[in-house]
C-alpha positions in Angstrom: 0.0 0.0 0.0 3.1 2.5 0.3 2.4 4.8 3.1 0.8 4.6 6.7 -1.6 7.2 5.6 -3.1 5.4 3.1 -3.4 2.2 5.8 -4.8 4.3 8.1 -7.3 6.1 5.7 -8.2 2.3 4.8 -8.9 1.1 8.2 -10.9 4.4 9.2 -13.1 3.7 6.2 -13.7 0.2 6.9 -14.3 0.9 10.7 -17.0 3.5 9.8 -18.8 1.2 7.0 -19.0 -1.2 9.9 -20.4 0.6 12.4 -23.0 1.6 9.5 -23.6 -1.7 8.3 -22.3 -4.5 10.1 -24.3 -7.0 11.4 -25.9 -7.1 14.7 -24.8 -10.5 15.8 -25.1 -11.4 19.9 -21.8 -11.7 20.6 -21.1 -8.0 19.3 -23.3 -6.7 22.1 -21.9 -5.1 25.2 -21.4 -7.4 28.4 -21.8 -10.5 26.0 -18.7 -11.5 28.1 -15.2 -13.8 27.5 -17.3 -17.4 28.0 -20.1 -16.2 25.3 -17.4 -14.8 23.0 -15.0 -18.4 23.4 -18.0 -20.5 23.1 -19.1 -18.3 19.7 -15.4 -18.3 18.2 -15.2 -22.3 18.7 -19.0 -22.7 17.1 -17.6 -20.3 14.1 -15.1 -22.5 13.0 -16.2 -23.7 9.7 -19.5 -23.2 10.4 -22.1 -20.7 8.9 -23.8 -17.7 11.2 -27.0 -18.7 10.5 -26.3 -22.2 12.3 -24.3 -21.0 15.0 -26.8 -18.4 16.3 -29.2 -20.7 17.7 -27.1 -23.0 19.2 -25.7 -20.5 21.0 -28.5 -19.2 22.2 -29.4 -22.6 24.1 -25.7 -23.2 25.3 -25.4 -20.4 26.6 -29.1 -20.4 28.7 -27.7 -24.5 29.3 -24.1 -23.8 30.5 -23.8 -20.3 31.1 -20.1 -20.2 32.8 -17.6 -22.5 31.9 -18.3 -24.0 35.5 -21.7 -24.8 34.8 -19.9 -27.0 31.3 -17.4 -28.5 33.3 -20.2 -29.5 35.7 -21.7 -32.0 32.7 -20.7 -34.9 30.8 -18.6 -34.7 27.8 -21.3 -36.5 25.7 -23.9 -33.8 27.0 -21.8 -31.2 25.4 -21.3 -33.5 22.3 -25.3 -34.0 22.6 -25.7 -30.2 21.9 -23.8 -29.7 19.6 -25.8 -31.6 17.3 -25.1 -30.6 13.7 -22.4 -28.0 14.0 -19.9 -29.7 12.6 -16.6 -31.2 13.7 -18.0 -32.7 17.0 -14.5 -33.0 18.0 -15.1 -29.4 19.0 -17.1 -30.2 21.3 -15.2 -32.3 24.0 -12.3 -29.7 23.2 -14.8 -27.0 24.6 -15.6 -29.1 27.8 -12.3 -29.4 28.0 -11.3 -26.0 28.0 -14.3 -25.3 30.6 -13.1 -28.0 32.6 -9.6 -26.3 32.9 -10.9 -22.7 33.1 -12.8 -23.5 36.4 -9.8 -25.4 38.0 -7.4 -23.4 36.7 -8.1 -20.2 36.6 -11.1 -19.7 38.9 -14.0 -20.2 36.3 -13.1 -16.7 34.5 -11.7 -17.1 31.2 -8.0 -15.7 31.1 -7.2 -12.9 28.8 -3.6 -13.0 27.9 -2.7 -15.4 24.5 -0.2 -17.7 26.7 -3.2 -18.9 29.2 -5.4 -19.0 26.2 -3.2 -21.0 24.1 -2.6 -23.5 27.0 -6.3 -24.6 27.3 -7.3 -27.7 25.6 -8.4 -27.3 22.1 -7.5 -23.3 21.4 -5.4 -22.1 18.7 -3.9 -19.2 18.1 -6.8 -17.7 16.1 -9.3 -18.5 19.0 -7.0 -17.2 21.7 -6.6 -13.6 19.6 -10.0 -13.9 18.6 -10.9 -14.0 22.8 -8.0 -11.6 24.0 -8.7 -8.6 21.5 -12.9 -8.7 21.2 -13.5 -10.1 25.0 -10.8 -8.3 26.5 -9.9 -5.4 24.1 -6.1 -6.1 23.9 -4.4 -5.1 20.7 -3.6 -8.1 18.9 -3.9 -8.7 15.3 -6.9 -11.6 14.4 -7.2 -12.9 11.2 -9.3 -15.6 9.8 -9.7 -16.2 5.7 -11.9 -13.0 5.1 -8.9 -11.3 6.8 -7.0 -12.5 4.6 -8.8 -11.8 1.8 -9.5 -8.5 2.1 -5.8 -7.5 2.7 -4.9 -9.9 -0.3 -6.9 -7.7 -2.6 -7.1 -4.2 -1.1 -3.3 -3.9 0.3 -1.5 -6.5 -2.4 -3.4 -6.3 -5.1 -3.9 -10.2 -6.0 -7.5 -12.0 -6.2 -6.7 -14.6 -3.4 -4.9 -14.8 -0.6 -3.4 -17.8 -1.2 -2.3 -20.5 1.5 -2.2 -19.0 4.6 1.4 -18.5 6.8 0.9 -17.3 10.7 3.9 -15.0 10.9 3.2 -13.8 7.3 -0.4 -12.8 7.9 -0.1 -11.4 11.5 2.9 -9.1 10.1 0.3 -7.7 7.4 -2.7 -7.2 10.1 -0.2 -5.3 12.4 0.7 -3.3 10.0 -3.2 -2.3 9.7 -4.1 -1.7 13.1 -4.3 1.5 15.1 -2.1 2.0 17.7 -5.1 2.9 20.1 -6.6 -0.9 21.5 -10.3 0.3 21.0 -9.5 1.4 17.4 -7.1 -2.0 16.9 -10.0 -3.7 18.1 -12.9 -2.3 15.6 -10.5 -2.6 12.8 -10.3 -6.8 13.7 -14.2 -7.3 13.5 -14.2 -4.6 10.3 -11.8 -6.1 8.4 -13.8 -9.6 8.9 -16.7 -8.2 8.3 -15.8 -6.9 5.1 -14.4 -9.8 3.9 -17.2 -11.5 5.1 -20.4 -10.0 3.3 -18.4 -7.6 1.0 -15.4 -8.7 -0.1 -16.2 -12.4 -0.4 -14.6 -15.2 -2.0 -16.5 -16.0 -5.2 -18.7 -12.4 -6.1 -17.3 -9.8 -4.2 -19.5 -6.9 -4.0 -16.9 -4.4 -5.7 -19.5 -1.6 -6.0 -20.5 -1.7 -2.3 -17.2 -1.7 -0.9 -16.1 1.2 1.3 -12.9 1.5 0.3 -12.9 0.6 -3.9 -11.2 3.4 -4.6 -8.6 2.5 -2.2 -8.3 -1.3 -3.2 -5.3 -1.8 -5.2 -7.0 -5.1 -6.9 -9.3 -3.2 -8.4 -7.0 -0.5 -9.2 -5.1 -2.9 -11.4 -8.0 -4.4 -13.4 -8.7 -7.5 -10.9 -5.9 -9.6 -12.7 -6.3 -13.0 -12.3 -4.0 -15.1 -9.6 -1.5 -17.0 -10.4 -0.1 -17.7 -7.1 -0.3 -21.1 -5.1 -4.0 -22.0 -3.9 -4.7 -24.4 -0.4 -5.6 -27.7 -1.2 -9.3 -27.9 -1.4 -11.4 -30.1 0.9 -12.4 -33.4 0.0 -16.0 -34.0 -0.6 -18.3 -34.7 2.2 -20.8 -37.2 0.5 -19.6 -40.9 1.4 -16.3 -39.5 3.0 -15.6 -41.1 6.5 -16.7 -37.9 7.9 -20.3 -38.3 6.6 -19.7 -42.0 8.2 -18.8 -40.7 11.4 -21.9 -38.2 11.5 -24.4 -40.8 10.9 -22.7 -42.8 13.8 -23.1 -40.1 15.7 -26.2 -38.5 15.2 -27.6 -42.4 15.9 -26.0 -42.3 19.7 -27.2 -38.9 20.3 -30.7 -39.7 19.5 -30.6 -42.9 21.8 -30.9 -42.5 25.6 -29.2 -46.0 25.7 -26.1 -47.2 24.4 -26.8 -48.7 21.0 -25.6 -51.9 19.7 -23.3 -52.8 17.2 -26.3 -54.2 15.4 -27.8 -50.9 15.6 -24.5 -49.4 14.1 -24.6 -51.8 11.4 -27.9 -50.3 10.1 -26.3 -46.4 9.7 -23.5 -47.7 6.7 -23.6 -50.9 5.0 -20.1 -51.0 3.8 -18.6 -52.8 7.1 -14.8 -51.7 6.2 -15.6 -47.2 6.3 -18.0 -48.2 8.9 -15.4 -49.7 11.5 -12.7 -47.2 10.0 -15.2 -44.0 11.0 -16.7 -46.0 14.5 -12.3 -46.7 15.6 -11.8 -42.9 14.6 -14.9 -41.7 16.7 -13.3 -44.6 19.7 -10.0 -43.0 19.5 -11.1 -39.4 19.8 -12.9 -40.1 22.3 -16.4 -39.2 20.9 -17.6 -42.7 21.3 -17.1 -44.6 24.4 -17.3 -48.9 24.1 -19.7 -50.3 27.0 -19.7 -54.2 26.7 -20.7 -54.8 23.6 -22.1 -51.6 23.2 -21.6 -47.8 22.5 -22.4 -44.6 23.9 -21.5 -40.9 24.0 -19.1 -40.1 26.8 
């Protein structure tokens, strides 16, 4: 981009857009607190607002300090979750409630290292938590991050695979130097990327800062740079496998047979394959001859 001016000229445009027209999601709202804003980041992850809205909602009324989570059974939390995806998730977030309450009191800590050391946080999560929970100054970026600065501040059409050092080093360089103002510049810059500057038909017109965005300054030339490997399709992959095993426990106030998990997936060698993943994750749990949630 050349010059701080224009960065900061970028950021103030995107910050006031957003405070125009951003969305009013819950965890936005004052006194939404550090557990409400964990719980939302983890329930984010590769999974669609729409979904994760609701769900919230009812963990939230459910579990409503990391105490009151740590308090329940792992399959309880893995009950809920239902069809957010990657149940994994799940026991990681019972995990991390579990050690919030014995470690640090039931409040959830605000400095990255204490974040990082929970079970199941990564670094995104523990920015996410520290800068919108807490208001530190720390750089967050997620892909619509990485997007936006990609296009606006590099001038390429994707951002390409994603480095940690790389794209901190190009969020820093963004941010105010004020925490409240490094702060709304995190959730603007995602929110652009999110509804805005999206992946597939960004919304060039409505942008805030088009005449800023050195993509379109160039004539949106195509990229030629490396692309992340896509994701391997859903339909008949062991993760549909594990789902349906899944989805068969949770709607069973009993442990189910392995009769019973014979019916969800005729072919007996993905079956076993998804049912000793699920085992060895500890999302399934073997009772006799039998299987339950945890």
């Amino acid at each position: 981009m050349g010059t701080e001016s224009t960065a900061d000229e970028l950021t103030l445009l995107i910050r006031e857009w957003f405070a125009a027209q951003g969305r009013d999601l819950p965890w936005r709202h004052d006194g939404f607190g550090a557990w409400g804003i964990l719980v939302s980041e983890i329930m984010l992850q590769q999974t669609p607002v729409v979904r994760v809205i609701p769900r919230l909602a009812q963990w939230l009324e459910r579990w409503p300090t990391p105490a009151d989570l740590a308090a329940a059974a792992p399959g309880d939390a893995v009950r809920a979750w239902e069809r957010l995806g990657y149940p994994r998730r799940a026991l990681n977030l019972h995990a991390a409630a579990s050690a919030i309450t014995e470690q640090h009191g039931g409040i959830v800590p605000e400095d990255i290292p204490s974040l990082l050391a929970l079970p199941g946080i990564g670094d995104y999560t523990a920015r996410a938590v520290a800068a919108f929970a807490y208001g530190h100054r720390h750089p967050v970026v997620d892909t619509n991050v990485r997007r936006v600065i990609a296009r606006a501040v590099l001038g390429q059409g994707e951002a390409g695979p994603p480095s940690t050092k790389r794209d901190l080093a190009a969020m820093e360089e963004l941010l105010p130097a004020d925490a409240r103002e490094a702060q709304a510049t995190n959730a603007a810059v995602m929110e652009l990327g999110a509804i805005v500057c999206t992946a597939r038909k960004p919304l060039c017109e409505d942008c805030p800062v088009k005449n800023l965005c050195q993509w379109r300054a160039t004539g949106y030339p195509p990229y030629e740079g490396k692309r992340q490997a896509t994701q391997k399709r859903f339909e008949g992959s062991d993760r549909q496998v594990r789902g349906l095993i899944l989805a068969e426990l949770r709607a069973s106030d009993v442990p189910v047979s392995a009769a019973e998990i014979v019916q969800v997936w005729a072919e007996s060698e993905q079956r076993e394959r998804a049912l000793n993943g699920l085992l060895r994750d500890g999302l399934v749990v073997r009772v006799d001859s039998d299987y339950e949630l945890p």
